[in-house]
N, C-alpha and C positions, 0 to 999 in steps of 0.2 A: 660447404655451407659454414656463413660465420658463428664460430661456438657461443650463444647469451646465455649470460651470470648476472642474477638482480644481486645491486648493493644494499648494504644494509638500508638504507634511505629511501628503495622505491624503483631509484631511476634506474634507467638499464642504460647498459655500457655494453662494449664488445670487445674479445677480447684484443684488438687490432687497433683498439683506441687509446692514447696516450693522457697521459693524468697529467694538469699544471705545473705539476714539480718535474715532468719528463720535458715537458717541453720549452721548460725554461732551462733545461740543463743543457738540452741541446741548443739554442739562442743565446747565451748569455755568452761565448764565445766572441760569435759576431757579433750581438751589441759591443763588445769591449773593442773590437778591434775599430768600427764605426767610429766609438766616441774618441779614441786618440786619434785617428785621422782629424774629426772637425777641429778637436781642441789645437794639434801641432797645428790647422790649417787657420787657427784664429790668431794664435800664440804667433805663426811667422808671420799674418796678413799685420798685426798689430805691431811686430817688431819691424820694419822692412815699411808701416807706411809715412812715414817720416820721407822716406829716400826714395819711394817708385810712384810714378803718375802715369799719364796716361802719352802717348805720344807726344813729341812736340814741344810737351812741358817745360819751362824754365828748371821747375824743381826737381827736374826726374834727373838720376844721374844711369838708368836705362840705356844700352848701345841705342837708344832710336827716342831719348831724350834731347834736353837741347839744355843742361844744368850749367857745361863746361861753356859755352859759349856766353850765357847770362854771368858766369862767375868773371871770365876776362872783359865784358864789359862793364863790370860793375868796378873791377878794377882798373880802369879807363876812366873814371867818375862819371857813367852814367849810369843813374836810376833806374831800374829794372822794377817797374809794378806791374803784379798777373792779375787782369780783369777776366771776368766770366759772365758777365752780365753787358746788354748792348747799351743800357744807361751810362754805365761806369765807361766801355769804349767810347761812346759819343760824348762825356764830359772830358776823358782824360787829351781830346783831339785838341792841339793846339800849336802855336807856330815853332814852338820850343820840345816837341816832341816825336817821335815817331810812333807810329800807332802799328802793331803786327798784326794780322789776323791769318790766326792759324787755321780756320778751319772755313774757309767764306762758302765752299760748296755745301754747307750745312745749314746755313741760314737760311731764314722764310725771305719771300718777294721785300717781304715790308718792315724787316731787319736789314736788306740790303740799303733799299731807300734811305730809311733813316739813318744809317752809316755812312753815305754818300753823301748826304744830306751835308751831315759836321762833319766829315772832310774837307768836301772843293773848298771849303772857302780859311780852312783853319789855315792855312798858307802851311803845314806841317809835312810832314813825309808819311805815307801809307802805305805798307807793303804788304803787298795779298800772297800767299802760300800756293801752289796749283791750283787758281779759280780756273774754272772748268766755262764752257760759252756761257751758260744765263747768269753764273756770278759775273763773269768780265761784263758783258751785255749793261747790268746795273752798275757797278762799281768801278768801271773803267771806259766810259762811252770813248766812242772811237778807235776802239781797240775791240780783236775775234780770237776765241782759241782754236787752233788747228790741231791736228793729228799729235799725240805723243809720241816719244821714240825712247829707248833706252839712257839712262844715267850713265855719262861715262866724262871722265874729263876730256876736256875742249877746251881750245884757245881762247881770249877774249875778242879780238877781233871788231875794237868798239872805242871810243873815242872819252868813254866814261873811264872818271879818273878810279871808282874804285877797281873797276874790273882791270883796266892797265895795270895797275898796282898788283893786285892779286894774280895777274897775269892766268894759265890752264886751273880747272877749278870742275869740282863734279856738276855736271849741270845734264839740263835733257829734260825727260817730261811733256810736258803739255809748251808749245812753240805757238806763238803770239804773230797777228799782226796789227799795222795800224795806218791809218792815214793820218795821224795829228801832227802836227807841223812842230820841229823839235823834239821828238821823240830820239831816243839811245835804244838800239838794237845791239844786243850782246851775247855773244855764246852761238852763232847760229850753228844751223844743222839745214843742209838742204834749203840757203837765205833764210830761212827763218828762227828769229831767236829766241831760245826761252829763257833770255832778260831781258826785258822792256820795260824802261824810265821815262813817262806821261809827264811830262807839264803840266803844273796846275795854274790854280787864278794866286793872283799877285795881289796880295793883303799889307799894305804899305811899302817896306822898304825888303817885306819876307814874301820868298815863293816858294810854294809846296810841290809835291810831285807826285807821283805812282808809284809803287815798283812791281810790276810783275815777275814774280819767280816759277818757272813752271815746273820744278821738282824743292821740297824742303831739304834734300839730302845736305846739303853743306851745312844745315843746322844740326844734324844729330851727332850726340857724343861719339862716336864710331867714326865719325867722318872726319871733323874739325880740322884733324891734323895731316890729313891728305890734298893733295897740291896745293890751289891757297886759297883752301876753304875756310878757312879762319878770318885771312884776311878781308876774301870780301864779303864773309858774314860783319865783320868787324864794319867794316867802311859802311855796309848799306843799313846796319843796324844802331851806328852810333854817329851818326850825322848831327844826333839832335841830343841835349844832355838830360834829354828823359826819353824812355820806352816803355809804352804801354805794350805787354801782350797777348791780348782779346785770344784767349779758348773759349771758345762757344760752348754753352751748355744747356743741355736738355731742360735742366728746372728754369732757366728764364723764363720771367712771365712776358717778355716779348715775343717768344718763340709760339706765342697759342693767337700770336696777331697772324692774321693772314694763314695761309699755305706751304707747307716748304717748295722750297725752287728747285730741289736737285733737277737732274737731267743728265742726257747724255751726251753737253755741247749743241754742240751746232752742226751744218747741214757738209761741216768737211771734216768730221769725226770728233773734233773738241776734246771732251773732255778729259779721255783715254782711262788708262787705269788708273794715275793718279790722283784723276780728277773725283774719282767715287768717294762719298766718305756718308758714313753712315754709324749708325749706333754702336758698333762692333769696333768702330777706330778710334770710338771715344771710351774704352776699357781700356784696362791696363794690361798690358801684355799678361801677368804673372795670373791673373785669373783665369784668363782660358787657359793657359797648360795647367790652373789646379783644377779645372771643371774636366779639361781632358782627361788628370789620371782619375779621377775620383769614378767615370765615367767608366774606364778601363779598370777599376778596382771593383766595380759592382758586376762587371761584365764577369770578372774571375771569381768573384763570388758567389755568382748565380750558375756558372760551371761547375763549381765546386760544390756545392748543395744539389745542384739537379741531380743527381745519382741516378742510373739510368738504371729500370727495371728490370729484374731477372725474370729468368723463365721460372712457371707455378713449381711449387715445391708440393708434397703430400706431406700433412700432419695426422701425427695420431692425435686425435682429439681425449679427452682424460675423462670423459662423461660420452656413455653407449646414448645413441639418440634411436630413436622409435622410427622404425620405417615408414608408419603410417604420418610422423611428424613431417618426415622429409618430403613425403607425398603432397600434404596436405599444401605443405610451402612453396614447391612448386608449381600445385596444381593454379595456387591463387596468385602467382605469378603470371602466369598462362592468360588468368581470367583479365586479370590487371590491362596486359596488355593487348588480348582479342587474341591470342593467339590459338585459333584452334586449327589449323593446320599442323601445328607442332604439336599436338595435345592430340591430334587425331593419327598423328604418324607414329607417337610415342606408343599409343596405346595397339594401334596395328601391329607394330613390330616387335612387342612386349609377347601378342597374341601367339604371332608365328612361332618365335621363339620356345615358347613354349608347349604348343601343339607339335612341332615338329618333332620330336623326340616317339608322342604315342604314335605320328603315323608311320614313323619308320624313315624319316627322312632326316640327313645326318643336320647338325646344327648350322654349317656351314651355307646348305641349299635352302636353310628358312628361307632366307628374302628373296629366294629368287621365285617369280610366279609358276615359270614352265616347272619346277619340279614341284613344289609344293599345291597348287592346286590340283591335279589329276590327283595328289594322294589323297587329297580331301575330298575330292568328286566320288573316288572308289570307298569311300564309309558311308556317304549321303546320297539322295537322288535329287537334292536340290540344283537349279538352273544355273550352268559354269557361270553366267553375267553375273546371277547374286551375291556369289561367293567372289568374284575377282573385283566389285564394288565394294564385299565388304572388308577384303583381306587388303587390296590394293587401288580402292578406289580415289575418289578428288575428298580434297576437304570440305569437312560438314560445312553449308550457310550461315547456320548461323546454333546458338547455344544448344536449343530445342533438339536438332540433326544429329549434335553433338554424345547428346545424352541418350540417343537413341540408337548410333553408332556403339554405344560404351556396352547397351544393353542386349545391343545383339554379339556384339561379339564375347561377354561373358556366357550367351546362349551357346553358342556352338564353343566355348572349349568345355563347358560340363559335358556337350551333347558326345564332344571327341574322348571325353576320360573314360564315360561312361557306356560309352558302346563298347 
């Protein structure tokens, strides 16, 4: 039982309760260690965001950015402007430019439309990043995505001058086809290619085109310099001496028109893996491995504080407590919770215990019936049923049974001292 000491004040305390100065002694640890994690975790997000974005990025310099590509074009004297809004894409469209869209399986039905919309006719160059069936479908008619296959270099295999040029090149992914007359098939796998160059409509003396790319890998800084992904990043991205590069972004207020279109292609596999893109590809890498460790620092945290409980220890308590205290507390413990089964077996076995000694029956055979009742029978002529109901019988009904159980059997051990 827990030891209570009133404070001077009134209140009671126990003594297995810790005072606010304990328990900030034991916390202030962890808050400390807490708060240099967030502060290092704000102090590098703030130094470091200058230089890291989110995939795809012009400005990320990230292995699975695209910085070093936008830097040698810009060194080329073409313009390099990052849009994020579908306003700023469909104004930047024009014959003197090339428009990129890094993320077209992201947009709603009614951002493709109006994307399509100022294309066909801007007589410009448009090039989609792994559009998956329902972006091709809107933004590339006449043209289906088929099955993806692994990124690996491949010949070009294609009559366009930039892939000739750039000759083997990492390509793969999502594999296009078309019926449109004039169409550049490039890179195939199994005839099918994942470069496809669309013809557009012819706006005076300027024609525009398509390009379907069905992996971005030749745009990320990791790759550039491998076979000649440079080159026909170069050629298909600087045709025109501006580049708009459309990141789709969640806060557009275009993006609350309509529905989004994702999917999963079309009805001969489409869009594959690299066709998915979703909230999680528009973070920057460096924040999920900081969500990760922080994740796995609270997991080691919460190991380290669980402390697993030992087995009950005995204290000497420093204040003698009154047996009739101890009684009384468990008795109203018992009442608390109905428990008179326990309360009626408590007090049976209390009984036995302690009658067995006057009838000569060793302490050991108290609870047993075959020995302790016949020694009771031989002092009494009461009926063995009485005495095996009242020594070992079922638990009282109810409180009443209870208290009437308590009073016979203080009956019979006076009646046992006394004979």
């Amino acid at each position: 039982m827990t030891r209570t000491t009133t404070a001077p004040t009134g209140a009671s305390t126990t003594s297995t309760s810790h005072t606010p100065r304990q328990i900030w002694q034991r916390v202030q640890g962890l808050l400390l260690a807490v708060l240099i994690l967030v502060v290092a975790a704000v102090a590098l997000a703030a130094v470091n965001s200058g230089g890291q974005h989110g995939r795809l990025d012009p400005r990320s310099a990230d292995p699975y950015g695209s910085r070093a590509v936008a830097e040698l074009l810009t060194d080329r004297g073409v313009s390099v402007e990052v849009v994020t809004t579908l306003d700023e894409a469909a104004g930047a469209a024009g014959p003197d430019t090339t428009l990129l869209v890094a993320g077209p399986n992201v947009l709603t039905t009614y951002q493709r439309q109006r994307l399509r919309a100022a294309t066909e006719s801007s007589a410009g160059r448009t090039v989609l990043l792994a559009p998956g069936g329902p972006a091709v479908a809107l933004l590339a008619p006449g043209a289906s995505a088929k099955q993806s296959v692994p990124v690996t270099a491949r010949p070009a295999r294609c009559d366009l001058p930039a892939a000739h040029t750039a000759g083997a090149a990492d390509t793969g992914g999502i594999r296009y086809t078309t019926d449109v007359r004039g169409a550049t098939a490039c890179y195939p796998h199994d005839d099918l290619p994942s470069l496809l160059v669309l013809p557009g409509h012819r706006t005076g003396d300027e024609t525009g085109d398509t390009v379907l790319l069905g992996s971005p890998d030749i745009l990320y800084n990791d790759r550039l310099d491998e076979q000649g992904n440079a080159s026909l990043a170069l050629q298909l991205l600087g045709s025109r001496p501006h580049l708009a590069w459309y990141l789709p972004s969640l806060t557009d207020p275009s993006a609350a028109e309509g529905t989004p279109a994702g999917g999963s292609g079309d009805d001969d596999g489409g869009e594959g893996a690299e066709g998915e893109a979703g909230f999680i590809d528009l973070i920057p890498s460096g924040w999920l491995w900081g969500t990760l460790q922080l994740t796995l620092a609270a997991v080691l945290a919460a190991i380290w504080r669980a402390r697993r409980l030992g087995p009950l220890v005995t204290e000497r308590l420093p204040v003698a407590i009154r047996a009739s205290e101890s009684t009384e507390g468990r008795a109203r413990l018992y009442r608390k919770v109905k428990a008179r089964d326990r309360a009626a077996a408590t007090l049976r076995s209390a009984t036995r215990v302690r009658i067995a000694p006057l009838l000569g029956v060793s302490p050991r055979d108290a609870q047993s019936p075959e020995v302790l009742l016949p020694a009771v029978s031989a002092r009494f002529t009461a009926p063995d049923g009485d005495l095996t109901t009242l020594l070992f019988g079922p638990a009282p009904a109810d409180d009443a049974a209870l208290v009437l159980l308590t009073t016979q059997l203080d009956s019979l051990e006076r009646e046992v001292r006394t004979s």
